[in-house]
C-alpha positions as CSV (number, residue, x, y, z in Angstrom):
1,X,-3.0,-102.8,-91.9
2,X,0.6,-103.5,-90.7
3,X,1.8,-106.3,-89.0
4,X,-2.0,-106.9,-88.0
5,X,-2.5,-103.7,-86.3
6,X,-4.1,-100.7,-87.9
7,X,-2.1,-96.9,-87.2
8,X,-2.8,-93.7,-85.9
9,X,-1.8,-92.1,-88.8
10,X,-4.6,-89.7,-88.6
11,X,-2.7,-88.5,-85.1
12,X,0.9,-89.3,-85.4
13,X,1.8,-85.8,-87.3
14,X,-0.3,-83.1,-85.3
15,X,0.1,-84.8,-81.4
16,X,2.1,-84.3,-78.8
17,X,2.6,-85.6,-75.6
18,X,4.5,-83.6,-72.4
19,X,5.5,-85.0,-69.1
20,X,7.6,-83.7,-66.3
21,X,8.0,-83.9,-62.4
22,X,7.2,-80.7,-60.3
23,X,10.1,-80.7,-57.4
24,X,8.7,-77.2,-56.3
25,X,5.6,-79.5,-55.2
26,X,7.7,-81.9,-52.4
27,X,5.2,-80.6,-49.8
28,X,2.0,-81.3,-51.2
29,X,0.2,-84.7,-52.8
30,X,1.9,-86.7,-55.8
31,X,-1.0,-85.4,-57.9
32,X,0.4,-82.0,-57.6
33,X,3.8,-83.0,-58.6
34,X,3.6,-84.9,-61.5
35,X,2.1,-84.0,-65.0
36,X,1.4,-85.9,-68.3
37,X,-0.6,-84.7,-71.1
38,X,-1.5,-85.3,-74.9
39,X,-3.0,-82.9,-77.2
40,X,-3.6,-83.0,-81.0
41,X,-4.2,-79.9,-82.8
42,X,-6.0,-80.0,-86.3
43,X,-7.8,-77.2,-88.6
44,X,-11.3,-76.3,-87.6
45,X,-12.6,-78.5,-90.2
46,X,-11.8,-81.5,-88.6
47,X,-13.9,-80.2,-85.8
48,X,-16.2,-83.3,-86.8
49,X,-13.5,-86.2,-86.5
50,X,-11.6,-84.2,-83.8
51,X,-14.8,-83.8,-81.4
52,X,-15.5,-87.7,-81.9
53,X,-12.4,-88.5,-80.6
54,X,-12.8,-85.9,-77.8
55,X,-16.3,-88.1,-76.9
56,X,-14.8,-91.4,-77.1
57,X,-11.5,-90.9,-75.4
58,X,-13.3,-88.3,-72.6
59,X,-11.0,-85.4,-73.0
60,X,-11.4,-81.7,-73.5
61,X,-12.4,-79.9,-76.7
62,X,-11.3,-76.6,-77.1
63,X,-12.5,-74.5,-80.3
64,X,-9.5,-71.9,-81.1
65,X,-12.2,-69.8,-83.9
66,X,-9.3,-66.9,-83.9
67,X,-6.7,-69.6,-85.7
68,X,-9.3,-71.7,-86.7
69,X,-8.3,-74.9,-85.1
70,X,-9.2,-77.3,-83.1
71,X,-7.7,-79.0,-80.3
72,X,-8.2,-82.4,-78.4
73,X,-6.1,-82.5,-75.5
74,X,-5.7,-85.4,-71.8
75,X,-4.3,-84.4,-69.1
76,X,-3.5,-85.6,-65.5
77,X,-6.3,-83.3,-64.1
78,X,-8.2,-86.5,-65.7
79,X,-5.8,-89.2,-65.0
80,X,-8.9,-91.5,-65.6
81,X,-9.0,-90.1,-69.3
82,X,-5.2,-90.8,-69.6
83,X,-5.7,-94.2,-69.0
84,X,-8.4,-94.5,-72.1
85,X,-5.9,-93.0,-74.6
86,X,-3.5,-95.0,-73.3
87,X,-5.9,-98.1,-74.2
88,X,-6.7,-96.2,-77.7
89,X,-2.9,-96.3,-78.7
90,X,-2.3,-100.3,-77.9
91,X,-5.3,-100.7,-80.0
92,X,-3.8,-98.3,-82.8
93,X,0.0,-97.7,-82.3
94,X,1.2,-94.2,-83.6
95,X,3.9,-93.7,-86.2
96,X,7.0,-93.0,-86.2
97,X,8.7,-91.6,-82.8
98,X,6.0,-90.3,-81.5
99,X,4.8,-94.3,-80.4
100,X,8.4,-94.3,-78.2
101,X,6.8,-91.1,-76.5
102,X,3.9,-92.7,-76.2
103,X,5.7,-95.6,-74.5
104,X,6.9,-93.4,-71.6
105,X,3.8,-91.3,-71.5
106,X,2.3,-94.7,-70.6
107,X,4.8,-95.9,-68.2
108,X,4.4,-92.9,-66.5
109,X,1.1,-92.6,-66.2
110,X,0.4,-96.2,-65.3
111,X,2.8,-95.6,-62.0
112,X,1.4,-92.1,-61.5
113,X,-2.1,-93.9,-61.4
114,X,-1.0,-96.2,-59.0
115,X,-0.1,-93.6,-57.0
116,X,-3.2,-92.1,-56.5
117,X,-5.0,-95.7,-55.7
118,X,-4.5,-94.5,-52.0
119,X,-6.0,-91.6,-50.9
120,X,-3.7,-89.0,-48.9
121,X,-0.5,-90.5,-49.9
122,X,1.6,-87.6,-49.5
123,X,4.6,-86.3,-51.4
124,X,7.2,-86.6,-47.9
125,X,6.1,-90.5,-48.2
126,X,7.1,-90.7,-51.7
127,X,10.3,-88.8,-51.5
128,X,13.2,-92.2,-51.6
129,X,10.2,-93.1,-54.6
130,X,10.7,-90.1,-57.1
131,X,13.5,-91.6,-59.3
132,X,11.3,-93.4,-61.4
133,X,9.7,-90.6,-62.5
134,X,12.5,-88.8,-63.2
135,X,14.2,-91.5,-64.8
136,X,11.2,-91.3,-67.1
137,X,10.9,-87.5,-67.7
138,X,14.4,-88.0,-68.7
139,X,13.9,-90.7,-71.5
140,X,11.2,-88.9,-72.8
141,X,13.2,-85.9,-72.8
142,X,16.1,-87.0,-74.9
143,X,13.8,-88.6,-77.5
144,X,12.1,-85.3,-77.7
145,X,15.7,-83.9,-78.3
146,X,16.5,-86.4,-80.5
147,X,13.5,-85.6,-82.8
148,X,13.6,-81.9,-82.9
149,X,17.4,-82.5,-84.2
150,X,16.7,-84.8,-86.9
C-alpha cells in the first residue's frame, strides 16, 4: 500500500485511454459526438485475470487467438460501464501518467454523462456548450504528447 491506497499496477503499463470530440457530428445527438474509451491489452494467459475484470467492471472481452492476446476494453457505447471504471480507479489509482489521463477521461465522462441525463438533447442545443470538451480533449492530448516524448 501507498499513502493508504492500493495501485493499479497490474493495469498502469498495458492501458490506455482515448477521448476526442466529433465536430462532423454538430447535427445529430451529443452521444454521437463525443467518445471516451479504455482498453487494456494483455497476453492470452491472463485471459483468467483479464476476463474477471471484464465481469466486474461490465465491459467487453475480446479474444485476439491470431496474437494471442486478450483485450478488456469501455467505451461510450456503454457510458454506464464508463462510470464503473471510473469508480474502480478512485478505489485503485494507476501509476505513473497514465492516473492524469485518467483524471480527464473522468472529467469528461462525468459531463458527457450528464449530458445524456435528458433524453433528446440535441447537438444544435449544445453548440455555445462544446468548449469544455474540447478544452478537455486538449489536456489529454498534450499529456499524451508529453508521454510519447519522454
Amino acid at each position: 500500500m501507498v499513502g493508504g491506497a492500493t495501485h493499479s499496477g497490474y493495469l498502469t503499463i498495458n492501458c490506455s485511454f482515448w477521448l476526442c470530440v466529433l465536430p462532423k457530428w454538430l447535427g445529430n445527438n451529443l452521444f454521437e459526438c463525443l467518445r471516451h474509451s479504455f482498453s487494456v491489452s494483455r497476453n492470452i494467459e491472463h485471459i483468467e485475470i483479464i476476463s474477471a475484470l471484464c465481469d466486474y467492471l461490465q465491459g467487453n472481452l475480446i479474444r485476439r487467438s491470431n496474437e494471442e492476446r486478450v483485450d478488456l476494453n469501455i467505451n461510450n457505447i456503454l457510458l454506464r460501464t464508463a462510470l464503473n471504471l471510473i469508480k474502480f480507479f478512485e478505489n485503485y489509482p494507476l501509476e505513473s501518467t497514465k492516473h492524469a489521463q485518467f483524471l480527464i477521461f473522468k472529467q469528461f465522462v462525468e459531463l458527457a454523462s450528464t449530458r445524456h441525463l435528458f433524453p433528446g438533447y440535441r447537438k444544435s442545443k449544445l453548440v455555445g456548450k462544446i468548449q469544455p470538451f474540447l478544452d478537455l480533449e486538449e489536456k489529454f492530448l498534450k499529456i499524451k504528447e508529453n508521454e510519447s516524448n519522454k
